[in-house]
C-alpha positions as CSV (number, residue, x, y, z in Angstrom):
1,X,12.7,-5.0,-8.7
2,X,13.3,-4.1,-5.1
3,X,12.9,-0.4,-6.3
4,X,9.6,-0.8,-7.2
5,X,6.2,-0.2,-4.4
6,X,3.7,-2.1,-6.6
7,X,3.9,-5.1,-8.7
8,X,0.4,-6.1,-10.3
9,X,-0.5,-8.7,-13.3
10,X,-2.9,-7.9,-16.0
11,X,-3.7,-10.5,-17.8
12,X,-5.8,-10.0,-21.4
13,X,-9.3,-9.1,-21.3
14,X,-11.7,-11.4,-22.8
15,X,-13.6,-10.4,-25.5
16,X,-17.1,-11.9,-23.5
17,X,-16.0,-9.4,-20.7
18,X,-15.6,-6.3,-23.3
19,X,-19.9,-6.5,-23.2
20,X,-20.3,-6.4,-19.6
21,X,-22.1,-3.2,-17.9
22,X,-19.1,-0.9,-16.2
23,X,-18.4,-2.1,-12.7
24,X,-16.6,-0.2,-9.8
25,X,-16.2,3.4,-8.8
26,X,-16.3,6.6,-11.3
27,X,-13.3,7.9,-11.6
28,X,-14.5,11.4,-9.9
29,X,-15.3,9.1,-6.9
30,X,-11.5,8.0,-6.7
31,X,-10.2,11.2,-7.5
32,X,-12.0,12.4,-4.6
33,X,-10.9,9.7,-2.1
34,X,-7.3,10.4,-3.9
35,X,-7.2,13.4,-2.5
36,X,-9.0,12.9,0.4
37,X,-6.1,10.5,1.7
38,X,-3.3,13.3,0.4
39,X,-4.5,15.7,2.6
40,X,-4.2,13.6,5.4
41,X,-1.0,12.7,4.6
42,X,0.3,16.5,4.5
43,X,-1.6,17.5,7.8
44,X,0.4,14.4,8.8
45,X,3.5,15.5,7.6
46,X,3.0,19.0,8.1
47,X,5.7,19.2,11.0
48,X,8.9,17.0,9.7
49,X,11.0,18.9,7.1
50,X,10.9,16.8,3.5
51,X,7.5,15.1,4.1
52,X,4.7,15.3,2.1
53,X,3.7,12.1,1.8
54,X,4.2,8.4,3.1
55,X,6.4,7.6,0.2
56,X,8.8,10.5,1.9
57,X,8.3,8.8,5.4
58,X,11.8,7.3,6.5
59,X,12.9,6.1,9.9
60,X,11.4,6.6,13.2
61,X,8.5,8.6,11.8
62,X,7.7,5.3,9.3
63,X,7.9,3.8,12.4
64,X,5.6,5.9,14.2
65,X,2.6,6.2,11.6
66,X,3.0,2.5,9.5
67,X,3.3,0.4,12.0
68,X,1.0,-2.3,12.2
69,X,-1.2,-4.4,14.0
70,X,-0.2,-7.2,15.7
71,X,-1.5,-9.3,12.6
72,X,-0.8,-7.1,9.9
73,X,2.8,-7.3,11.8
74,X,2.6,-10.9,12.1
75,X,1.7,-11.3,8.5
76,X,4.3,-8.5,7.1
77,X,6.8,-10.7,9.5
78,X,6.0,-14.4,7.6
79,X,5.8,-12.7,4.1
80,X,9.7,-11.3,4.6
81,X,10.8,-14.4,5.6
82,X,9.1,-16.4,3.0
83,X,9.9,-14.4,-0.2
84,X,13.2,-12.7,1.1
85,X,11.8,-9.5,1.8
86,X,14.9,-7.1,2.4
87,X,14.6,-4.1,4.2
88,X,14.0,-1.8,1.5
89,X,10.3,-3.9,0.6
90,X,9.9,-4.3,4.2
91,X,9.5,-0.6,4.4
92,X,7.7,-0.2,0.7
93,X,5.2,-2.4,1.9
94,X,4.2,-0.3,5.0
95,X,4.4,2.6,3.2
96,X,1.9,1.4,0.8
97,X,0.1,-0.4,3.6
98,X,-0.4,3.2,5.5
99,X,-1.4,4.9,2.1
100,X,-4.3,1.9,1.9
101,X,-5.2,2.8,5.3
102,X,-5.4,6.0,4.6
103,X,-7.8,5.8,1.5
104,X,-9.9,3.1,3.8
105,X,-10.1,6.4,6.2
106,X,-8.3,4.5,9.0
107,X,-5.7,5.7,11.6
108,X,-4.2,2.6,12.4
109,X,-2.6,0.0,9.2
110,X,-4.6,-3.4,10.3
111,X,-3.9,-6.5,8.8
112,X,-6.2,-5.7,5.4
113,X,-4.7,-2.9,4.7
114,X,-1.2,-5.2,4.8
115,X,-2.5,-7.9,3.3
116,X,-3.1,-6.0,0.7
117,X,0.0,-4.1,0.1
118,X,2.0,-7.4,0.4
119,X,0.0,-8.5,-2.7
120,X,0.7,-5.7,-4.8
121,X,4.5,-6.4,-3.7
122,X,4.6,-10.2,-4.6
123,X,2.1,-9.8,-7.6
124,X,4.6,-12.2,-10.1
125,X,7.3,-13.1,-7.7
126,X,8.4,-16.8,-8.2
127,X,8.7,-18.4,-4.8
128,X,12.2,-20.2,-5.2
């Protein structure tokens, strides 16, 4: 499971929920926002051979653009030492951490963009 950048549940949907009006943004919108945040990433990338995107970003240059607040840090910090966090989802998480800040248009990964990406990392995880 360590492999994997995003763990989410979905549980059933209820039939009463089936009625509802559509909520949330058209997928056109996303799309946009989707690519949007790519483009930044490549400009971003644009000068380290074997980068494209921050899924490619290893090492010093993770360092350099996914390193977070001193909350989001601080957080991150608690989260790895609570559910065994190794390495490998210490740096999946600010990858995806720096690809939320990205869609939220923000150049520096703040604790909400962290707090999220640490909850699509423990989504299901069994605290032992």
């Amino acid at each position: 499971m360590d492999r994997f950048d995003l763990r989410i549940e979905v549980p059933p949907v209820a039939f009463s929920d089936l009625d509802l009006p559509a909520s949330g943004d058209v997928s056109a919108t996303v799309a946009g926002r989707v690519a949007a945040a790519r483009a930044v990433q490549a400009a971003r990338y644009a000068g380290h051979a074997h980068m494209r995107l921050n899924a490619d970003a290893e090492g010093a240059v993770l360092d350099d653009v996914a390193t977070p607040d001193a909350e989001g840090r601080a957080l991150v910090t608690r989260v790895a030492s609570r559910f065994g966090l190794t390495a490998r989802g210490y740096h999946r998480v600010l990858r995806v951490a720096r690809t939320i800040a990205d869609l939220d248009g923000s150049d520096q990964v703040r604790l909400p963009h962290v707090a999220e990406a640490v909850s699509f990392r423990i989504a299901g995880v069994k605290e032992s």
